[in-house]
C-alpha positions in Angstrom: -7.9 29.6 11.2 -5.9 26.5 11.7 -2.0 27.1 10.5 -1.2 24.7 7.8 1.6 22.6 8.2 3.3 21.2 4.9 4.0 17.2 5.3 5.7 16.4 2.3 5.7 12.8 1.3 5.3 11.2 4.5 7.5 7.8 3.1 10.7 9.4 2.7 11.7 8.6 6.1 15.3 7.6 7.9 15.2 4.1 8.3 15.2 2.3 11.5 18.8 1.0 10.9 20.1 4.1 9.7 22.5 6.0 12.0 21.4 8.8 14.4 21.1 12.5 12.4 24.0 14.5 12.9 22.0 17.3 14.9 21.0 14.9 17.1 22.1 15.8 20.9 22.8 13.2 23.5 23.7 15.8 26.2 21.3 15.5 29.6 18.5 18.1 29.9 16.3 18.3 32.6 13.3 15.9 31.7 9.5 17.5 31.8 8.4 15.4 33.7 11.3 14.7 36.5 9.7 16.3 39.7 9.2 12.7 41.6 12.3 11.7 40.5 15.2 11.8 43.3 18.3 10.8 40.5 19.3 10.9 36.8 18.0 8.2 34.4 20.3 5.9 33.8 22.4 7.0 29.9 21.5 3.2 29.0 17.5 3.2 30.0 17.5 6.9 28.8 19.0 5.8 25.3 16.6 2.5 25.2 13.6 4.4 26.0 13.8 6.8 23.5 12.3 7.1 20.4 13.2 10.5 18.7 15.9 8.8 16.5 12.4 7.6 14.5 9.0 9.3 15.9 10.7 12.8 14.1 8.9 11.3 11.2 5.9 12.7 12.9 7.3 16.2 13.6 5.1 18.3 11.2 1.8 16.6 12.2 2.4 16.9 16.1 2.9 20.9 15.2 -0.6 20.6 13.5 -2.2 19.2 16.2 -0.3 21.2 18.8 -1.6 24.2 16.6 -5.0 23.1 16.9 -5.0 22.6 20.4 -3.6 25.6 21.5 -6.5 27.0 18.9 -8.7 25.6 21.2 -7.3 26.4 24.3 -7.8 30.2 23.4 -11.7 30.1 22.1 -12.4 28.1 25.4 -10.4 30.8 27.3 -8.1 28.9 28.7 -5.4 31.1 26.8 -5.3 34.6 25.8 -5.7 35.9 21.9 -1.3 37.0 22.6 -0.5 33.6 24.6 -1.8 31.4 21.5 0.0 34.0 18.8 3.2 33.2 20.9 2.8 30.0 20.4 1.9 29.3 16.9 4.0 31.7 15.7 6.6 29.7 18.0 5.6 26.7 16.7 5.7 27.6 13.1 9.3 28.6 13.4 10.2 25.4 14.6 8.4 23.6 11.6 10.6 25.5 9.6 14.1 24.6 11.7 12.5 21.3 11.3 11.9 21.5 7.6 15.4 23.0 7.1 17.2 20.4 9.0 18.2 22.8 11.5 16.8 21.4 14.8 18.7 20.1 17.5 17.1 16.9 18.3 18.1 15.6 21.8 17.6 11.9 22.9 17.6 13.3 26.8 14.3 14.8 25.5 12.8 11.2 24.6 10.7 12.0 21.7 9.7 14.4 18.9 6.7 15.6 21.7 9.4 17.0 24.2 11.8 18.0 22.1 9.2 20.4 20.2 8.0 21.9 23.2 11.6 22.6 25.0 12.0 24.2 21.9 9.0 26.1 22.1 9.8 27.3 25.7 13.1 27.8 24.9 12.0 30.4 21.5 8.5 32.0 23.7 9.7 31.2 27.4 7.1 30.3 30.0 4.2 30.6 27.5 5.1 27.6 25.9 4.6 25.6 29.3 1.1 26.3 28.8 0.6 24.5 25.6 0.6 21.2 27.4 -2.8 22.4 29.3 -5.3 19.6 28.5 -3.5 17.2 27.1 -1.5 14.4 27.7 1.8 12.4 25.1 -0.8 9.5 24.9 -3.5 11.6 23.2 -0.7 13.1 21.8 1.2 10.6 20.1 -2.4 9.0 19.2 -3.5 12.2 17.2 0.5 12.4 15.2 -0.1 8.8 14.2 -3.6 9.2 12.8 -2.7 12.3 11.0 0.9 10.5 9.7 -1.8 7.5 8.5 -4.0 9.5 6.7 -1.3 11.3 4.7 -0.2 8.1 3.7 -3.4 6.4 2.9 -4.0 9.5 0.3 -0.3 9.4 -0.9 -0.8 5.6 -1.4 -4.2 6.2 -3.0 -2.8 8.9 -5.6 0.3 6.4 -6.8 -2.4 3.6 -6.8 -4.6 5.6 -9.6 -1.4 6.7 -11.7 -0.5 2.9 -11.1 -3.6 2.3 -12.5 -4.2 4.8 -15.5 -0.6 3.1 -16.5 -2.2 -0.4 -16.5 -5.2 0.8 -18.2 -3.0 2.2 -21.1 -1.0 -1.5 -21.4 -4.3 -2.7 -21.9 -5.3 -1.1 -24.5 -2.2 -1.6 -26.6 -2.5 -5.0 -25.8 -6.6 -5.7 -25.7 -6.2 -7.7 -29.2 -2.7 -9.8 -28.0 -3.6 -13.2 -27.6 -1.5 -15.5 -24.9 -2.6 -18.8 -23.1 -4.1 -17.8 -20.0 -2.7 -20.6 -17.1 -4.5 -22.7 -14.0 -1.5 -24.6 -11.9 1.0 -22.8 -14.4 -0.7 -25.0 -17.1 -2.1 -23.7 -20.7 -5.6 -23.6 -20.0 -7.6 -21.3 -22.6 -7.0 -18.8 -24.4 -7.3 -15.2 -23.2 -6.1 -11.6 -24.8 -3.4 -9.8 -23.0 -5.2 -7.0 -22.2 -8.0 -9.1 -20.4 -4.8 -10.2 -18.2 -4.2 -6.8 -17.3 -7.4 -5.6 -16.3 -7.1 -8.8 -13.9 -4.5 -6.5 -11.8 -6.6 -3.6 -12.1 -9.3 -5.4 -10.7 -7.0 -6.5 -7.6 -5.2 -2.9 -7.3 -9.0 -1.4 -7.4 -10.0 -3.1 -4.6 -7.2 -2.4 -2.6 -7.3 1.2 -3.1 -11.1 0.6 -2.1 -9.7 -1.0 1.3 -7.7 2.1 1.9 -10.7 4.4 1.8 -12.4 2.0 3.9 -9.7 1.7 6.2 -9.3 5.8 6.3 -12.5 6.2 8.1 -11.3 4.4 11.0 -8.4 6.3 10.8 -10.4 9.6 10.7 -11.0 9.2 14.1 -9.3 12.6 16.7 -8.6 11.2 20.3 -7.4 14.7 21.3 -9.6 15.4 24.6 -8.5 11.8 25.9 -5.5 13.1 27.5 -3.4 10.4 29.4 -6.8 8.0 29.9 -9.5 9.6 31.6 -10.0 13.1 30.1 -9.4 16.1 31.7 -11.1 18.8 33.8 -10.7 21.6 31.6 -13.4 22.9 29.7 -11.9 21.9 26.2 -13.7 21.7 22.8 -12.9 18.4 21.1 -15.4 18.9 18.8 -13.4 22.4 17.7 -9.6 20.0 17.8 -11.6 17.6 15.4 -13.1 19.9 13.3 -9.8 21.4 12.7 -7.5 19.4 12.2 -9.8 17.1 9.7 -11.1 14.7 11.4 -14.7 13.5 10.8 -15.3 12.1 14.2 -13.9 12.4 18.1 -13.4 8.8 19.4 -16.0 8.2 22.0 -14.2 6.8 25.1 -10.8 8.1 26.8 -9.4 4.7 27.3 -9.7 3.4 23.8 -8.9 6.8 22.4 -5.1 6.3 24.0 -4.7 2.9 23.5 -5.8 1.9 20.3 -3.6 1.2 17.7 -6.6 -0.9 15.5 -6.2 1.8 13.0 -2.4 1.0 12.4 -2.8 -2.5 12.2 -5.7 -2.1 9.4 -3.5 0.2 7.2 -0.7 -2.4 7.7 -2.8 -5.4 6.9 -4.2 -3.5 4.3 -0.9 -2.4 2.7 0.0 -6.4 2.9 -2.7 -7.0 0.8 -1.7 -4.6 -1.7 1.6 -5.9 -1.4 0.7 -9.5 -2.2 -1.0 -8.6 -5.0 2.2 -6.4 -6.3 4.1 -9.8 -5.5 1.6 -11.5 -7.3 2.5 -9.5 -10.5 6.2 -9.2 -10.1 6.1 -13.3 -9.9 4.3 -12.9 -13.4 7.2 -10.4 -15.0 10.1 -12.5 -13.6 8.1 -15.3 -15.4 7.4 -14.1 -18.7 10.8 -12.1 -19.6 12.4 -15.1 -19.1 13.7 -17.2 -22.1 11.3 -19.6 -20.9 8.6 -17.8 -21.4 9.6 -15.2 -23.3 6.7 -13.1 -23.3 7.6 -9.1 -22.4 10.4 -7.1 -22.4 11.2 -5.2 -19.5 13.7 -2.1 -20.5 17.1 -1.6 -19.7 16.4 0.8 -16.6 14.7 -1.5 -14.6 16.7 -4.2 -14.7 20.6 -5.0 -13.4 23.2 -7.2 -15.4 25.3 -9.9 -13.6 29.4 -9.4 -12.8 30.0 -13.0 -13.9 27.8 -13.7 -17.0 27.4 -11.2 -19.6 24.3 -11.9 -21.3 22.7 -11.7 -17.9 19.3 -9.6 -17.7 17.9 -9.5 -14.7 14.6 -8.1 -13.1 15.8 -6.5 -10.2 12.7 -4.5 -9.9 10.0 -7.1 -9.8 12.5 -9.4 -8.1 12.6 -6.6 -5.2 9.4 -5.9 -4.9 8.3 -9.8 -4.8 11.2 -9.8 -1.8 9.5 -6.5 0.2 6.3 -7.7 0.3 8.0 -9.9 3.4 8.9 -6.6 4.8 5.3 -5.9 5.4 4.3 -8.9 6.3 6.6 -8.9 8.9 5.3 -5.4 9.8 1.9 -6.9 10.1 3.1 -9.6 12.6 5.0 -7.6 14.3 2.2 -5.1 15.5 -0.6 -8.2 16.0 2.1 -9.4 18.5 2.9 -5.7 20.1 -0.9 -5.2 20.9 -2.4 -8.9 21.8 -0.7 -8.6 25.8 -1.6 -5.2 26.7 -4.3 -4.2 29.4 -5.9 -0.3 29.2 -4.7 1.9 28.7 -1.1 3.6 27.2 1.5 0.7 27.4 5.4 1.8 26.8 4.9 -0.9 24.4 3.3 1.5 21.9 6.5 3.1 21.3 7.3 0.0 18.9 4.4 0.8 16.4 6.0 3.6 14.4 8.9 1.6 13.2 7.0 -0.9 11.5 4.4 1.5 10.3 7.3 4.2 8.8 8.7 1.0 7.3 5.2 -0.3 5.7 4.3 3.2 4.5 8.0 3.7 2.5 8.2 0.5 1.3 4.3 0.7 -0.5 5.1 3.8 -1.6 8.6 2.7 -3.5 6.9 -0.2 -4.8 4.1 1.8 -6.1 6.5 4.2 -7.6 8.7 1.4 -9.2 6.0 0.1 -10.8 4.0 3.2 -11.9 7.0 3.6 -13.8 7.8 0.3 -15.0 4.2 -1.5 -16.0 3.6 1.1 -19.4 6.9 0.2 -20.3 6.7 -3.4 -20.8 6.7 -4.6 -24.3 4.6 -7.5 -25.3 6.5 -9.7 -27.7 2.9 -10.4 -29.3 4.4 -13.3 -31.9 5.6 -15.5 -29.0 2.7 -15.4 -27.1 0.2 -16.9 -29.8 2.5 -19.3 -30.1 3.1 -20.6 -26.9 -1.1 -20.2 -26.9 -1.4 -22.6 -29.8 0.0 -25.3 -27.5 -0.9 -27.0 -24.5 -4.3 -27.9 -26.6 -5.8 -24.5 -25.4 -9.4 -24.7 -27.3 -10.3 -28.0 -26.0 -12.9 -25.9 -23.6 -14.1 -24.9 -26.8 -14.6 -27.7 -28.4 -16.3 -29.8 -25.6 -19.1 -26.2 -25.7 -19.8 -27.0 -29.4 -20.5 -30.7 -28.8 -23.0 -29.1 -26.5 -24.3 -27.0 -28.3 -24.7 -30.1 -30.9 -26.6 -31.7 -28.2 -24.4 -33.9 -26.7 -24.8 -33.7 -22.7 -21.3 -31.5 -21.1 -19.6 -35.0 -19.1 -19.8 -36.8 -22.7 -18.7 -33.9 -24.1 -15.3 -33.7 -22.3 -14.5 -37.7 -22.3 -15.0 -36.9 -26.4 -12.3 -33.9 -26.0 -10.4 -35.8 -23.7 -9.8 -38.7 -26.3 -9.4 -36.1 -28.9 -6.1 -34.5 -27.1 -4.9 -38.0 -26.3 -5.0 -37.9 -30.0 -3.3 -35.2 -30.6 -0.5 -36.0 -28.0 -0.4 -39.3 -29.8 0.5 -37.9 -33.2 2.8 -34.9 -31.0 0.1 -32.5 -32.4 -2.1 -29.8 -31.0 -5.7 -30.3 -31.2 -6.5 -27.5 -32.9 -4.0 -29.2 -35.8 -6.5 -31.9 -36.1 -8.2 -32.6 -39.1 -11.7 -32.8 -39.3 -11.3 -36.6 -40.0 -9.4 -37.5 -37.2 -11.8 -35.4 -35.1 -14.8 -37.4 -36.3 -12.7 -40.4 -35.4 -14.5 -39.8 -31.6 -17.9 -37.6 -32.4 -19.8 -37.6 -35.8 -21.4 -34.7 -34.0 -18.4 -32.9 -35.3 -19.0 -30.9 -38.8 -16.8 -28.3 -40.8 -18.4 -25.6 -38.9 -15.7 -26.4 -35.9 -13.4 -23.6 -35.4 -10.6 -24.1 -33.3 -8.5 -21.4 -34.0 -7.3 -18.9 -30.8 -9.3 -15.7 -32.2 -12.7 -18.1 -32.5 -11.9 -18.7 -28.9 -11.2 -15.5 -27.5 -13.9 -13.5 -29.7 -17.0 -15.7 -28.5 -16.5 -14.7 -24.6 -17.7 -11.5 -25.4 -20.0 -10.7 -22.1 -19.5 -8.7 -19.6 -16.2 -9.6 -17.6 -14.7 -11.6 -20.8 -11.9 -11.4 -22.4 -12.9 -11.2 -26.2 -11.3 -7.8 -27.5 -14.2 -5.7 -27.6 -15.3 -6.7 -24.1 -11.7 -6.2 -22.4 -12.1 -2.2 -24.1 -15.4 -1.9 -22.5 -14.0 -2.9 -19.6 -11.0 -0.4 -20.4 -13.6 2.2 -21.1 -15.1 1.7 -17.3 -12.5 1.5 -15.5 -11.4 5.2 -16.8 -14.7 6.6 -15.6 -14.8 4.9 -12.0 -11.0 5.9 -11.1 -12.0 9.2 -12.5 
C-alpha cells in the first residue's frame, strides 16, 4: 500500500513576493547533477535559476509520487523489499520536517525535487540515490503539478457547493421579494429576488461542472516519461498510475513532459469562475449603495473610511471584483510561457507554478469570502418594490395582453409605447394609469388589465421563470443535483 501523504489546503501558499523562509539555506552544496561541469555556477544564475523559494508548495505531493515510484521500483525488482522501507520510511520523515517547518531548504539545491532527495540520502545514505532509478525532474515536476491541480480542483469544488447551498438559502428567504430586474442597467420587468439568485447559481453550477471536466485532463500520470523518451527499465506505469490516482498514463513521453494544457485549462477555467464572482461583486457594490439601496451587507465585511465617517464601504466585493485581474493575468501569462516552446522540457516551465499557486489561493479566498458573506446579505425588500414600480416595468405585460386581445405583437408595442410616453408625460408610471387614459390608445383595453408587479411576476410561472412558486421549484432542484 501507497503511504498517504496529508496535503492540507493546497492555497495557503507563500506568495511569490513574499520574502525567502527563514530555513532557507543559500550555502553551496554539491549539485546532483554536476559531473560534466568543470566550475561552480555562478551565485547570480544559481539564485535566478532556482525555484525552491515557490515549487515547496509542491513538497507533499512530490513525496507521494516519489513513494509511489519507489513502490514500483520494488514490485518490478528493481529495489529490494528493505531498500524501498528505507526510503519511505525516509521519505515520511521528511514530510513530517516538512510539515513542521523544520526543513532546511537550500537554493544551491534548485528546487523542492533536490532538495528532498539530498535529504533523503543524507537521513538513509546511498539508498536514497536509488530512488531517482527511472525517472527524470521533467516527469517529475509533471506528476507534483497534476497532483497539486487536482487537490485544488476538489478544494475549489467543495467551497463552490457550500458557496452554493448558501445562495440556495438567500433564495429562498427571498423567492417572494420582488425588484426590477435590469437590461443596459435599465428597469426592464419585473422579476423576484430569489429568481436573481438562482441566476448565479446557474453560473457558479456550470463552472463547478468545467472543473470536473477540466479534472479529467488533469487525471492524467506522466510518470514513466522520464526526461523525454522513457526509460530502459522495466517500470510499471500502469502500477505509478494506479497508485497514486490517476485514471490514465499519458500516452506519449514527449507530451507527457511538456505539456502544461492541463494548467492552462484549470486557469482559464478558474477565470471564468472568477468573472462570474466579478460579475456578482459588481451587483453588491451596486445595490448597497444609496443609489440603489437594495441589500445590506454587515459590518464584518465591509471597512469605514479615515476621512468621512458615515463611510461604508464594500471592501469584500470591491476585492474580489479587483482579483479577478489577478487571474486573468495568470491566464495570459501561461498562454504566453507555452506558445514559443519546441518538445520537449523547456527551463521555461519553471514559470508555470507562480501563476498557478497564485490562481489556486486567490479562487480559493474569494470563494471563502463569499461563502461567508452571500447568506448574510439582507434584502431591504420595501425599497426594491419600489424602485420596481418605476421605470414602467409591466409595459411587457401589457403589450402580451393586447395580444392576447388579438391585436398582432408590433401593434401591440407602438400601443405600449404611446401609453409610457403618456405616463412620462403626466411624470407617472404606467402602471398609475387609469383605465381611461389607457383606452385613450386601445379600446382593446378592459378592466380586466392588471398591472400590478405581483400580476407580473406570478404569470411567468414555467419552468426557468421567475414567478415565486417556480423560483422554489427551481430551489427545490438545485438541492438534489448539488447533492
Amino acid at each position: 500500500m501507497i503511504m498517504r501523504i496529508s496535503h492540507g489546503n493546497c492555497y495557503n501558499l507563500r506568495l511569490p513576493n513574499d520574502t525567502p523562509p527563514a530555513n532557507l539555506q543559500m550555502n553551496d552544496k554539491t549539485k546532483l547533477w554536476d559531473g560534466r561541469f568543470s566550475e561552480a555556477t555562478d551565485a547570480f544564475v544559481e539564485a535566478f535559476t532556482a525555484s525552491v523559494t515557490f515549487d515547496q508548495q509542491l513538497a507533499s505531493y512530490d513525496i507521494e509520487g516519489s513513494v509511489a515510484h519507489a513502490t514500483m521500483l520494488n514490485k518490478v525488482g528493481i529495489l529490494t523489499d528493505a531498500e524501498v522501507s528505507d526510503i519511505t520510511g525516509g521519505l515520511a520523515q521528511i514530510g513530517e520536517q516538512i510539515a513542521s517547518g523544520e526543513m532546511a531548504w537550500s537554493i544551491s539545491l534548485e528546487d523542492v525535487h533536490m532538495n528532498i532527495e539530498q535529504a533523503l540520502t543524507g537521513l538513509i545514505g546511498d539508498t536514497g540515490k536509488k530512488l531517482h532509478t527511472g525517472r527524470s525532474r521533467n516527469d517529475q515536476v509533471a506528476t507534483d503539478v497534476r497532483l497539486y491541480v487536482r487537490t485544488a480542483i476538489d478544494q475549489i469544488s467543495e467551497k463552490i457547493r457550500q458557496l452554493q447551498l448558501g445562495i440556495l438559502d438567500l433564495a429562498q428567504r427571498e423567492a417572494d421579494t420582488i425588484m426590477p430586474g435590469s437590461t443596459h442597467l435599465q428597469v426592464a420587468q419585473p422579476v423576484t429576488f430569489g429568481h436573481h439568485l438562482m441566476a448565479w447559481f446557474e453560473m457558479i453550477e456550470r463552472d463547478c461542472e468545467r472543473f470536473q471536466d477540466c479534472r479529467k485532463r488533469v487525471n492524467v500520470s506522466p510518470l514513466g516519461a522520464a526526461a523525454l523518451a522513457g526509460t530502459t527499465y522495466p517500470i510499471d506505469r500502469e502500477l505509478t498510475a494506479e497508485l497514486l490516482g490517476f485514471e490514465q498514463i499519458a500516452m506519449n513521453s514527449l507530451d507527457a513532459v511538456s505539456d502544461r494544457d492541463f494548467a492552462i485549462e484549470f486557469v482559464a477555467t478558474a477565470s471564468i469562475l472568477m468573472m462570474h464572482l466579478s460579475r456578482w461583486a459588481e451587483e453588491i457594490i451596486l445595490w448597497s449603495s444609496p443609489q440603489f439601496d437594495f441589500v445590506d451587507l454587515p459590518d464584518r465585511f465591509c471597512t469605514g473610511s479615515s476621512i468621512m465617517p458615515q463611510k461604508k464601504n464594500p471592501d469584500v466585493p470591491e476585492l474580489v471584483r479587483g482579483k479577478s485581474g489577478r487571474v486573468f493575468g495568470a491566464l495570459t501569462g501561461l498562454l504566453t510561457l507555452m506558445k514559443g516552446q519546441p518538445l520537449a522540457y523547456n527551463k521555461d516551465n519553471q514559470e508555470d507554478k507562480e501563476p498557478l499557486f497564485d490562481s489556486v489561493h486567490t479562487v480559493m479566498m474569494c470563494l471563502t469570502a463569499y461563502a461567508d458573506m452571500i447568506p448574510a446579505i439582507e434584502a431591504k425588500r420595501d425599497n426594491m418594490i419600489d424602485a420596481a414600480r418605476r421605470g414602467h416595468a409591466t409595459a411587457t405585460d401589457l403589450a402580451d395582453y393586447l395580444v392576447n386581445k388579438g391585436l398582432p405583437f408590433r401593434d401591440a408595442h407602438e400601443v405600449v409605447g404611446k401609453l409610457v410616453a403618456l405616463a412620462i408625460e403626466k411624470n407617472t408610471d404606467l402602471a398609475q394609469l387609469s383605465l381611461t387614459e389607457l383606452q385613450k390608445h386601445s379600446n382593446l383595453i378592459e378592466a380586466d388589465v392588471d398591472l400590478s408587479l405581483a400580476a407580473s411576476v406570478n404569470a411567468r410561472a414555467h419552468v426557468g421563470g421567475t414567478a415565486p412558486e417556480m423560483v422554489r421549484v427551481a430551489i427545490t432542484n438545485a438541492r438534489k443535483r448539488i447533492n
